[in-house]
N, C-alpha and C positions, 0 to 999 in steps of 0.2 A: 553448473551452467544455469545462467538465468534466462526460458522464454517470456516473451508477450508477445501479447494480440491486440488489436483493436476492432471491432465489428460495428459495424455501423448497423442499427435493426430499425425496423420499419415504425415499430410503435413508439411511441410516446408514453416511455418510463419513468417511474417517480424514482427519487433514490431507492425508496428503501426495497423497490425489486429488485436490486441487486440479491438479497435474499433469496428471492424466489430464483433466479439465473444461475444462483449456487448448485442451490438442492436440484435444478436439470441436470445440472452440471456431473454431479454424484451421480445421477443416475445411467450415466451412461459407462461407469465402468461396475466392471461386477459388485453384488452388493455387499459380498463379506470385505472388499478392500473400500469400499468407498464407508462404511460404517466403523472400520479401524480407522480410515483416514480422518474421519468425523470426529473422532473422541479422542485423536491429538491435540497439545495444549498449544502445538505449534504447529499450524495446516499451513504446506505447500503452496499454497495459493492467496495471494492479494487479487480484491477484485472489486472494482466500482460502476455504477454506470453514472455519467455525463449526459445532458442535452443537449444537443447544435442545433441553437437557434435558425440560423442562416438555412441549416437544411431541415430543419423539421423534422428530426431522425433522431434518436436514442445514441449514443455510443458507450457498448461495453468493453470497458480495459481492462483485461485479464495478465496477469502475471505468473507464469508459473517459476517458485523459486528454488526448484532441484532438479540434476539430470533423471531422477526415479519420475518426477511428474509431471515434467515434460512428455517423458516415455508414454506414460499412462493415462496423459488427456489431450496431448497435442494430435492423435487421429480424429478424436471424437469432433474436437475444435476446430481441423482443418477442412472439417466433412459438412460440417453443420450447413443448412441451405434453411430450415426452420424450426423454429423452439414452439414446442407445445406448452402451454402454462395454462392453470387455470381457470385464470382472464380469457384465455386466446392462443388462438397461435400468431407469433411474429416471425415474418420473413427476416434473414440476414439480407440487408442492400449490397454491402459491398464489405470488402477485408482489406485491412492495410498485409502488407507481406511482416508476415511474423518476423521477429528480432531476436539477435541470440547473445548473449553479454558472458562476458565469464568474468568472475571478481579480479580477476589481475588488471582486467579494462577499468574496473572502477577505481583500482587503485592506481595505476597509470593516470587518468584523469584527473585526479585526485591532488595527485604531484604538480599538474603543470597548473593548476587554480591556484591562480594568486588572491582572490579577494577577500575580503574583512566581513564581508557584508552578504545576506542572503534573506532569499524572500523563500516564505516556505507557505503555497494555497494549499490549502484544505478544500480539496475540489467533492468530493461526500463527508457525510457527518463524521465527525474523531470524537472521541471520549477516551477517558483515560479511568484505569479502576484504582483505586488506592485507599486502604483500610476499609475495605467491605465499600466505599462508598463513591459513585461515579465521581471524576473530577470533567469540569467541562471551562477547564482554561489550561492552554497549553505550557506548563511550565516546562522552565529549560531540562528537568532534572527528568520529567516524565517523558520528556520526547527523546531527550537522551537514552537514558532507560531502557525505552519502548522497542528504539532502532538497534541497538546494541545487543539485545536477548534473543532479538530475530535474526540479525549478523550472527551469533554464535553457534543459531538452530542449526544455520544452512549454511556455514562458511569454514570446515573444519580448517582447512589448511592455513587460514587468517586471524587466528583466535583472538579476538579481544577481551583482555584476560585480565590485564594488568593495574588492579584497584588504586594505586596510585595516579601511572597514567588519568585514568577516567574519572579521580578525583579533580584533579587537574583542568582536565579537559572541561569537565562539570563548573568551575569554579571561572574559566575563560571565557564564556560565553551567557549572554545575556539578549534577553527579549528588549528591542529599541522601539518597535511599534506594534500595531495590531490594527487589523480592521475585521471584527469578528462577531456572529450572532450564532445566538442560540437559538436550538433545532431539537425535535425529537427524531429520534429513529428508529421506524415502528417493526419491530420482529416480532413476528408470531401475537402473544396478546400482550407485549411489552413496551413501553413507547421511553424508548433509552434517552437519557437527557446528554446534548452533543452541542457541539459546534462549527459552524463553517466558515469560512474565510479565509485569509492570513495572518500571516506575523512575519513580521522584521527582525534577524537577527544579527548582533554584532558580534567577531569573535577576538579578543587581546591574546593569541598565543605563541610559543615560538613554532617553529616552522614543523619540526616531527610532531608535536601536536594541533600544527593548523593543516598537514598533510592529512593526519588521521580522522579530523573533524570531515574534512570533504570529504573523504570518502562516506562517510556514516552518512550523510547529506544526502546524497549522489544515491547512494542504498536506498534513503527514504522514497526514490520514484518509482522501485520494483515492492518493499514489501509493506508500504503504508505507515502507516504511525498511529498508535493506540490499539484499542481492542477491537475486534472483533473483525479482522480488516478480509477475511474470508467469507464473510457474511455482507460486506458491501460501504464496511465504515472505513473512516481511513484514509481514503485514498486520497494521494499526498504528490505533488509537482513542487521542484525547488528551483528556483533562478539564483545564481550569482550575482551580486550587483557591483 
């Protein structure tokens, strides 16, 4: 089962404190599990923060992507009234009502998308790592990649397994536009070379594999795309067009 949240917080957030709303985050469950959960290669959690302009307010979108951690921060998350950080402390304004998804909805959805065509925002910084070396353009094969390794972490009963399939599937679909810049994304005394925006993609496949493609799509809104997507990068909204 997949949770999210969305919280609306008082300050005026830069991306890259999505970082720092992590490591609160950790510390509100005990430390010997939140320091095994840390030195996972695949963490439980995608998580970005957004600005609304309109409301002059921060929004942080949390995702948890298992029933174990759901269990395990959904009180802490449901309790929160202010975050100590420190900058400051930020009041929470208001909570959307948490959402609960289980992958058979993604895949049900999945099935009844008919389109060719998809917009995928890069709403925080994505990078991708490849040969020791950041890559900061979304190719098809990394975003593919990226969403697929994290479907496997957290989706036992759906495995995507099948190297041919994903051959395939790799080989059907192509980047048609982009409107994208480059960003650093400052962690700790690091400044990660990223980028934000979108991309336009098209896909030519038969239908068992353009049902498969959406759903990996559809995945991209809960666990991000690229690295580091528990630390604040990544975070990823797709439209159908």
């Amino acid at each position: 089962m997949i949770t999210t949240y969305q919280l609306e917080l008082s300050a005026r957030l830069m991306p890259s404190d999505g970082y720092k709303l992590y490591a609160w985050l950790l510390a509100q469950i005990p430390s010997d599990v939140a320091e095994a959960l840390h030195s996972q290669q695949d963490h439980p959690i995608s998580q970005f923060v957004t600005f609304d302009k309109e409301k002059d307010t921060s929004i942080w979108n949390i995702h948890l992507l298992s029933t174990e951690a759901s269990a395990l921060f959904a009180p802490a998350i449901e309790s929160i009234e202010t975050i100590s950080l420190h900058t400051g402390e930020i009041s929470v304004v208001s909570k959307q009502p948490k959402t609960e998804i289980q992958f058979e909805d993604i895949i049900r959805q999945a099935r009844q998308t008919t389109s060719l065509c998809t917009e995928i925002q890069f709403r925080s910084a994505a990078s991708f790592k490849q040969n020791g070396r950041y890559v900061i353009f979304p190719q098809e094969k990394l975003i593919l990649q990226s969403l697929v390794n994290r479907w496997n972490s957290f989706c036992e009963e759906y495995p995507l397994c099948d190297p041919d399939a994903l051959c395939m599937l790799e080989s059907g679909i192509y980047i048609r536009d982009y409107a994208l810049k480059s960003v650093r994304y400052h962690l700790k005394n690091v400044y990660i070379p990223a980028f934000v925006g979108k991309v336009t993609l098209d896909s030519r496949l038969p239908v068992p594999l353009a049902e498969l493609w959406h759903a990996i799509l559809l995945w991209a809104d809960y666990s991000g795309i690229g690295i580091k997507t528990a630390l604040g990068m990544g975070g990823a909204n797709v439209r159908f067009l």
